[in-house]
C-alpha positions as CSV (number, residue, x, y, z in Angstrom):
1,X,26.9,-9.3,11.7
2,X,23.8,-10.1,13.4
3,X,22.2,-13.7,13.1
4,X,18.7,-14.7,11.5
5,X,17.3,-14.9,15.0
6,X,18.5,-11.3,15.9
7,X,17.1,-9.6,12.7
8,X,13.8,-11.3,13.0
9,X,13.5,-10.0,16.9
10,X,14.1,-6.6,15.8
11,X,12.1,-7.2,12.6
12,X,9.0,-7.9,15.2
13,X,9.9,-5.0,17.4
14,X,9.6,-2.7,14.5
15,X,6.3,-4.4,13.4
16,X,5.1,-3.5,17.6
17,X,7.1,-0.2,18.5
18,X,7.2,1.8,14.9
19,X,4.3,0.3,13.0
20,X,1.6,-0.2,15.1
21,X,3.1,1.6,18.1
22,X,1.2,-0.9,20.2
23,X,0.2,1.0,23.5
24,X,-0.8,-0.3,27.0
25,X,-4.2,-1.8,27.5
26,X,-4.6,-2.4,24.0
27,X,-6.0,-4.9,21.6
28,X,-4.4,-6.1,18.8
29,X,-5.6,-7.5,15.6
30,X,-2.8,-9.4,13.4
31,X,-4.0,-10.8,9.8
32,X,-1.4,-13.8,9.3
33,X,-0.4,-16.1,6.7
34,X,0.8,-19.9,7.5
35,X,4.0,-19.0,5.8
36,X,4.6,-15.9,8.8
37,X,4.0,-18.2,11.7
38,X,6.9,-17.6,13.4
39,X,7.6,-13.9,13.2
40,X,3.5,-13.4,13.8
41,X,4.1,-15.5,17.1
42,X,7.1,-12.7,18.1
43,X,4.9,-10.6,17.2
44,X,2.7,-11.5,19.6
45,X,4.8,-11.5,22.3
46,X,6.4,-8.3,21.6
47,X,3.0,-6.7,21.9
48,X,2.3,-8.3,25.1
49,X,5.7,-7.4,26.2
50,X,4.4,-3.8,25.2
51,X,1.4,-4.1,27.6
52,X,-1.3,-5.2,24.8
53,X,-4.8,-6.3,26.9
54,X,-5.2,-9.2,24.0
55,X,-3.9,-10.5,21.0
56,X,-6.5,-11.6,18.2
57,X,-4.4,-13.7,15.0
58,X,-6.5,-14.4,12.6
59,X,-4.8,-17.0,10.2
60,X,-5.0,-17.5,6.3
61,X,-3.7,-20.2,4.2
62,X,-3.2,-19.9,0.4
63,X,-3.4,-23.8,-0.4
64,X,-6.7,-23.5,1.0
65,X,-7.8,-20.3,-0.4
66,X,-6.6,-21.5,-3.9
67,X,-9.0,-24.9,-3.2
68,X,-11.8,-22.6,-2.8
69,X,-11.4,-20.7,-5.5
70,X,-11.2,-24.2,-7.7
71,X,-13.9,-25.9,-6.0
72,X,-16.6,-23.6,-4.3
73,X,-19.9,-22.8,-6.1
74,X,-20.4,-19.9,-8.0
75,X,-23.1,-18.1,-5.4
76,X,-20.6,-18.1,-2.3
77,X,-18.1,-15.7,-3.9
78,X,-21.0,-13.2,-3.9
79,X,-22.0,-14.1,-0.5
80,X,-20.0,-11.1,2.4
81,X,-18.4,-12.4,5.6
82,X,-20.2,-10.4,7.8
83,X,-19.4,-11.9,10.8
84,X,-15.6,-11.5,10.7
85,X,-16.0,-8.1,9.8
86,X,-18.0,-7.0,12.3
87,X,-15.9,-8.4,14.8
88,X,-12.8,-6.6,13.3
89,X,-14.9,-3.2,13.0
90,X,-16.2,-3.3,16.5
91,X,-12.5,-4.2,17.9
92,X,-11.6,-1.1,16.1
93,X,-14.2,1.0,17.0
94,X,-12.9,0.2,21.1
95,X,-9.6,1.4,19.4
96,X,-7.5,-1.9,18.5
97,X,-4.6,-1.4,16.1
98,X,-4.4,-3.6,13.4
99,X,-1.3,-5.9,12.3
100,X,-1.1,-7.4,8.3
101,X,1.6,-9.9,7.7
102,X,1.0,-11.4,4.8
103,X,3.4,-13.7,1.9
104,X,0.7,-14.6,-0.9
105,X,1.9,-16.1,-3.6
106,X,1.9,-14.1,-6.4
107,X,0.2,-16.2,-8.9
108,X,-1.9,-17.7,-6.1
109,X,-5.0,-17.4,-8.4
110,X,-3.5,-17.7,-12.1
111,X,-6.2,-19.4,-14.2
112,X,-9.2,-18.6,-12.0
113,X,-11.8,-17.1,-13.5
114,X,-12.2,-13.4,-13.2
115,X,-15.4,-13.1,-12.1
116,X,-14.9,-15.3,-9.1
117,X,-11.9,-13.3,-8.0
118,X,-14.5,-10.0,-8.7
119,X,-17.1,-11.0,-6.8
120,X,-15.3,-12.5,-4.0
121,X,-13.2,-9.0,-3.9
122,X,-16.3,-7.3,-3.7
123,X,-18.1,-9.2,-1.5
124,X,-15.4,-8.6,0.8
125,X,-14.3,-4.9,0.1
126,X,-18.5,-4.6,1.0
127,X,-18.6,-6.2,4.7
128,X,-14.9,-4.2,5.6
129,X,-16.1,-1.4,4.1
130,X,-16.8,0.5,7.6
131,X,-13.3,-0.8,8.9
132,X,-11.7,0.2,5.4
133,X,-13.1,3.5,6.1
134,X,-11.5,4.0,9.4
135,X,-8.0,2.5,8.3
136,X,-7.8,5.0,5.5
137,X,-9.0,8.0,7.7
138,X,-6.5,6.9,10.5
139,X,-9.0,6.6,12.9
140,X,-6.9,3.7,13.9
141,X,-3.2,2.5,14.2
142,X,-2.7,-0.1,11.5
143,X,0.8,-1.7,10.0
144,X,1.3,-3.7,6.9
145,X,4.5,-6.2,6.7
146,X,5.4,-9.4,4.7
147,X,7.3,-12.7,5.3
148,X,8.9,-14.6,2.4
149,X,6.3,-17.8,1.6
150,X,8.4,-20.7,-1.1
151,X,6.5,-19.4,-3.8
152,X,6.7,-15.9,-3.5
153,X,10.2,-16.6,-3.0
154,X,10.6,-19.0,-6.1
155,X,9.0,-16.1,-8.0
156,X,11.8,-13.6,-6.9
157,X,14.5,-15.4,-7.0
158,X,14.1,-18.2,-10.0
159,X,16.9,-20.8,-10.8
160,X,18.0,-21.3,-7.6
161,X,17.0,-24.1,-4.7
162,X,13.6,-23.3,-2.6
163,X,15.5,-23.0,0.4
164,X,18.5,-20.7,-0.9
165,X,15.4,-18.5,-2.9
166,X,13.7,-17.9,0.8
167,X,17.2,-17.1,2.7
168,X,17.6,-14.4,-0.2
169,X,14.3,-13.0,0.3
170,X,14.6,-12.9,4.3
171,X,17.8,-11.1,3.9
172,X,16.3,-8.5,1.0
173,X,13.5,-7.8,3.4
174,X,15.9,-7.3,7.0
175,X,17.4,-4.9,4.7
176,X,14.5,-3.0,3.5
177,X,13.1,-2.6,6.7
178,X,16.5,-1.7,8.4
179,X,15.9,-4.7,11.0
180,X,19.5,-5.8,9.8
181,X,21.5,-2.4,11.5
182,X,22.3,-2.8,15.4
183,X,19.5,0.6,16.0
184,X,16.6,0.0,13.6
185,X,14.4,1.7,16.2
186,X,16.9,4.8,15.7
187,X,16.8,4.6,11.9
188,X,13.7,4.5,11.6
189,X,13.2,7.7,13.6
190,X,15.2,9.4,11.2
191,X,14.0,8.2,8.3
192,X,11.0,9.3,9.2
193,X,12.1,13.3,9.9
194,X,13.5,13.3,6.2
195,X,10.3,11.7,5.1
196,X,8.4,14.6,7.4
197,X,10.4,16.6,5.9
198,X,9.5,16.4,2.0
199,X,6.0,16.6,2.7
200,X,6.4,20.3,4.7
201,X,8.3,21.1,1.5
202,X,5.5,19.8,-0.6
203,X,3.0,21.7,2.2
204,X,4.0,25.0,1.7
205,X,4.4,25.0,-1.8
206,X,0.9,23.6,-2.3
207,X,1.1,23.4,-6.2
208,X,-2.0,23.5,-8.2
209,X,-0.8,21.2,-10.6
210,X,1.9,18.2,-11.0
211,X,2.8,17.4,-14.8
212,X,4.6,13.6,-15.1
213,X,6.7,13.3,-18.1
214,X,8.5,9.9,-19.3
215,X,8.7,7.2,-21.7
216,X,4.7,6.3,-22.7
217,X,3.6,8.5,-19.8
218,X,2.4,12.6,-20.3
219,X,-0.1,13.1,-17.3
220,X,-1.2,16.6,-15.6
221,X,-2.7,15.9,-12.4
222,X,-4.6,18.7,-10.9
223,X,-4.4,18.9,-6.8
224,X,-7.3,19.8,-4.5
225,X,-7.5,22.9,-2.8
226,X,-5.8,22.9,1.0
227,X,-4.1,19.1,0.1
228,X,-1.8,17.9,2.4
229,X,1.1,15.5,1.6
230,X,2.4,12.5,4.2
231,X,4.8,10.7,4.4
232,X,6.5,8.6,7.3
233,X,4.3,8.2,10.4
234,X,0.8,9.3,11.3
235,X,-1.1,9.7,14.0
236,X,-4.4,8.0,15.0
237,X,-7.6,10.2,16.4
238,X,-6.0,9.8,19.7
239,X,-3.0,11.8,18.4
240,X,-0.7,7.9,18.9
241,X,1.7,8.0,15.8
242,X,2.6,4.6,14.3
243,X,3.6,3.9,10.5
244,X,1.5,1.9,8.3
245,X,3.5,0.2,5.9
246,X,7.2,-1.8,6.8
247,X,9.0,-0.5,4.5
248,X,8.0,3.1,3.3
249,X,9.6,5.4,1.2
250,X,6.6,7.7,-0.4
251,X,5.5,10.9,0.3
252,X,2.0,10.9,-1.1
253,X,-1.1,12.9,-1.4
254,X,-4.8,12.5,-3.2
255,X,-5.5,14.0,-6.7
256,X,-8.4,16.3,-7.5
257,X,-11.1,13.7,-8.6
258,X,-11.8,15.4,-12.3
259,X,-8.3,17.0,-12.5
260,X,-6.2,14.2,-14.4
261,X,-5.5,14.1,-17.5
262,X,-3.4,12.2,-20.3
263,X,-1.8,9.0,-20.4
264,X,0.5,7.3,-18.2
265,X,1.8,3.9,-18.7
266,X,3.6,1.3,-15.8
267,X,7.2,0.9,-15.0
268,X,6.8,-2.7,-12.8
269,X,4.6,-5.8,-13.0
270,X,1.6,-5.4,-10.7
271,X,0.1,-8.5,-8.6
272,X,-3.1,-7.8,-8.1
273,X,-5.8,-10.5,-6.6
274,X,-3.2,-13.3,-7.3
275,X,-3.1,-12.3,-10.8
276,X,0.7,-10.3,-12.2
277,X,-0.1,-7.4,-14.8
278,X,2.4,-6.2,-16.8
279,X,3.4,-3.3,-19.2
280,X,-0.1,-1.6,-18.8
281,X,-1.5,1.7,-19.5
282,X,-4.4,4.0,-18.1
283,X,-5.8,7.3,-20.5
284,X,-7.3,9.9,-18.4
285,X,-10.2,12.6,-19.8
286,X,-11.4,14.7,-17.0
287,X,-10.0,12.5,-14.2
288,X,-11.8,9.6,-15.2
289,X,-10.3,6.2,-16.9
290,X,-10.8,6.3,-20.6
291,X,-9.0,4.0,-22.4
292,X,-6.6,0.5,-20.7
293,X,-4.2,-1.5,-22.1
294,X,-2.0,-4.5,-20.6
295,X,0.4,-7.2,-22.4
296,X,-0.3,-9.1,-19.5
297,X,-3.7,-9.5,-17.6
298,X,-5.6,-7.2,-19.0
299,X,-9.3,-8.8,-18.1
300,X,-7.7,-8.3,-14.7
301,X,-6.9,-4.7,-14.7
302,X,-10.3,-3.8,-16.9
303,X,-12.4,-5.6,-13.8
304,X,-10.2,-3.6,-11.3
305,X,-11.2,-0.3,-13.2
306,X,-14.6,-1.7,-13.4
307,X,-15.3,-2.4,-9.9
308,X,-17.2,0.8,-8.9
309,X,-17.7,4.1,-10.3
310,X,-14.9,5.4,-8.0
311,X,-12.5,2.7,-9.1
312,X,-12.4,4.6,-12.8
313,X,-10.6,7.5,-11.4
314,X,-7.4,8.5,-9.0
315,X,-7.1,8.6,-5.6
316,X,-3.4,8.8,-4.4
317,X,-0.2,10.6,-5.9
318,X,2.8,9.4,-4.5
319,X,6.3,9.8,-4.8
320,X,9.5,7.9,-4.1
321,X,12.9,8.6,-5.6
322,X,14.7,6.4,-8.1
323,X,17.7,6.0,-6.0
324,X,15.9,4.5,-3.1
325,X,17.2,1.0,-1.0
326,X,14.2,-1.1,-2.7
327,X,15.4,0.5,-6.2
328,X,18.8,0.5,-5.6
329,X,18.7,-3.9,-4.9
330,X,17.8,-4.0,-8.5
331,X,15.1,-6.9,-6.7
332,X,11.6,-7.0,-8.3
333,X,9.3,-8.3,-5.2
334,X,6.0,-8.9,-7.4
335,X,4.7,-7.4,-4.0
336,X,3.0,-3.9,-4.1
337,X,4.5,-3.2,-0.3
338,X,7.8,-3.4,-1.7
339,X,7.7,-2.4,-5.3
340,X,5.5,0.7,-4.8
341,X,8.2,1.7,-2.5
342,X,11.1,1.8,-5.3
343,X,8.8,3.7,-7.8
344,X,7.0,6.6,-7.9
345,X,3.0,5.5,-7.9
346,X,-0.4,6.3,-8.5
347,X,-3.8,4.4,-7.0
348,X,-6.7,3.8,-8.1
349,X,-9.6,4.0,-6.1
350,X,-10.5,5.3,-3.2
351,X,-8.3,8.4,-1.5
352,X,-7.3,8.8,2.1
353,X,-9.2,11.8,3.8
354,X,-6.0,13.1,5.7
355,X,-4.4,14.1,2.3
356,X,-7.0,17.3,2.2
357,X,-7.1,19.8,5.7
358,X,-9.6,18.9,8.1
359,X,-10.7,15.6,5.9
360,X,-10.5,12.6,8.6
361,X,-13.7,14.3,10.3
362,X,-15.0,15.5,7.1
363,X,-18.6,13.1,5.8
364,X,-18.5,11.9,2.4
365,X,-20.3,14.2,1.3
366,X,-17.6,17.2,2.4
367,X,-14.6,14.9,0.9
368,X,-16.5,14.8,-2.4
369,X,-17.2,18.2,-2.6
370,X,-12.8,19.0,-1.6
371,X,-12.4,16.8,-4.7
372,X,-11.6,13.4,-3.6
373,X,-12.3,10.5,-4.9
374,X,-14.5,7.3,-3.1
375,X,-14.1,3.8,-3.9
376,X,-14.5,0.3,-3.0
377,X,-10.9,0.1,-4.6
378,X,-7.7,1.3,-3.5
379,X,-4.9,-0.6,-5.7
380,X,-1.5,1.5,-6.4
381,X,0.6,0.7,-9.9
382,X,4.1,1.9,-9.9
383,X,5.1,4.5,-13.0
384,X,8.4,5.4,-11.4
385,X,11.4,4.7,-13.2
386,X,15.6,7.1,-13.6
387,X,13.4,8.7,-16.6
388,X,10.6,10.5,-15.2
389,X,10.7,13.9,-14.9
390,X,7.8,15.5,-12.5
391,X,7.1,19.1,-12.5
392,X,5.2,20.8,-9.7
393,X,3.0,24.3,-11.7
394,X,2.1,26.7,-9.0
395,X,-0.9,28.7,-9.2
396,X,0.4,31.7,-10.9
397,X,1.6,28.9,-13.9
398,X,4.9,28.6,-13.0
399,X,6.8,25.4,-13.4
400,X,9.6,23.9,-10.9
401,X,10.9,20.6,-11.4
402,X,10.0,18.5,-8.3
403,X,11.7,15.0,-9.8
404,X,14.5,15.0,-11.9
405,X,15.6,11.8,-13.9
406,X,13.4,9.7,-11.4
407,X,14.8,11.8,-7.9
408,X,13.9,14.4,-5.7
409,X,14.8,18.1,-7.2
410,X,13.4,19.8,-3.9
């Protein structure tokens, strides 16, 4: 049995030597909450230790975001922060890798009005946009990872004492991330073949069409031509491999832009800009978002779809069996990290170039024209559950069952 101190040390190595696969003479960004000061400070040390040239934290603070959000004026959510954007960009363009590790509070912004949370997202999604752009053509190494904060905890684990609620959340995520075993750094290498794995499956069958089936969800969604699935690690333009999200179970791909169609409604709560929505549904004619409804949060999930033109239509497919270790914990995490990795999902927004052949040096113009979508968003929603079926229909019509009562049939 291995002690709190020993889990979070290899916790941090896996953040450093999978994740980001920090490399010598390299800079490091890390995007830290208060609550993940002291694995963020291991952090830092294990990519020093890993011959990092510097180490840039840049820290964030719910109490004080929340404040802001109460208090500010109206005109500064509109205004960008353009100056720590272009820092991040340029770092990125002299090939830092970038670090997340984040434990918002769910319900961090729970009676703030929409529009300031819109505009502020915007305003923000606007001035990364160039970095965004990199991250989701994996020009760079990047690595998203989460701490328990008391609220996020609280929210997880109600009717029990703070401090019991944020042991129980530490331990769920050592599991997740396999920082509890005496060899993550071997687990993880083999998780990652069978992840690899899937995707060539996926690869060679290149199916023209996936057709979702399920309780309140009947979707076809129509794949580009030469799409390519993913799953595991990646690698950067320098060909260095690292793994963006602590934990990950999907194999995923992009959608044809105009090729969905149907209905398809949500098997978990979704936090989304501090905000939960729950028990929600998206129509789609022609690709594009038709029709939305939500028992919970609706004015939230209708300004998500409203956000851009792109932000009406699909840009990721990605799939994760039922019978997964997130799933199998029976723990809803009101985190999208954790919960998109127990459920088969679907994201708005924009999709990642790599999931068509040739796409990460492909200009926007050549990804529109394979069929992919562009957005300021990119927000996934899980529609997994042990009753979806999902059939892959090949280009001669045929159809082979690819999930069977929420698992892999391949």
């Amino acid at each position: 049995m291995l002690t709190f101190e020993q889990k979070l040390e290899n916790y941090a190595e896996l953040i450093v030597k999978i994740g980001a696969n920090v490399q010598p003479g390299q800079t490091v960004m890390i995007n830290a909450s208060l609550d993940s000061a002291q694995l963020t400070r291991l952090v830092v040390k294990k990519a020093y230790e890993a011959g990092a040239y510097q180490v840039k934290v840049y820290w964030s603070d719910d109490e004080t975001a929340r404040i802001r959000y109460d208090l500010a004026p109206d005109e500064s959510f509109h205004e960008e922060p353009k100056w720590s954007a272009l820092e991040k960009t340029e770092l990125a363009k002299n090939g830092a890798a970038s670090i997340s590790i984040m434990s918002q509070d769910p319900d961090l912004l729970r009676g703030v009005p929409t529009d300031r949370i819109v505009n502020a997202d915007k305003a923000s999604r606007g001035a990364m946009a160039e970095y965004r752009e990199m991250t989701r053509s994996f020009k760079i190494s990047w690595n998203l990872a989460t701490t328990p904060s008391k609220a996020w905890a609280a929210k997880v684990f109600p009717g029990v004492s703070e401090d019991e609620a944020v042991a129980k959340l530490w331990d769920a995520i050592f599991h997740m991330v396999r920082a509890d075993l005496d060899d993550p750094i071997a687990a993880w290498n083999a998780h990652i073949e069978k992840l690899h794995a899937k995707a060539a499956y996926l690869n060679e069958k290149q199916y023209r069409k996936l057709h979702y089936v399920g309780p309140g969800t009947d979707l076809t969604i129509e794949m580009p031509k030469n799409h390519v699935w993913l799953g595991g690690s990646k690698k950067n333009e320098k060909g260095i491999w690292f793994v963006p999200n602590l934990p990950t179970e999907e194999v995923y791909s992009a959608p044809l832009r105009t090729g969905v169609s149907g209905t398809v409604s949500s098997t978990k709560p979704l936090s989304y800009s501090g905000n939960i929505i729950d028990n929600f549904t998206f129509t789609f004619e022609n690709g594009r978002v038709v029709n939305v409804t939500a028992e919970q949060g609706e004015d939230k999930l209708r300004s998500l779809v409203e956000m851009d033109e792109g932000s009406h239509y699909l840009g990721e497919v990605a799939l994760v069996p039922h019978r997964s270790p997130i799933s199998d914990s029976n723990i809803l995490f009101y985190k999208t990290l954790f919960d998109e990795n127990a459920s088969c999902h679907l994201a708005v927004g924009s999709a990642y170039s790599s999931c068509v052949q040739g796409g990460a040096n492909m200009t926007p113009e050549q990804l529109a024209a394979a069929g992919l979508n562009s957005s300021m968003a990119h927000t996934d929603f899980m529609v997994g559950s042990a009753e979806l079926n999902i059939y892959g229909i090949t280009a001669d019509g045929k159809e082979e069952p690819v999930f069977l009562n929420g698992n892999w049939a391949i």
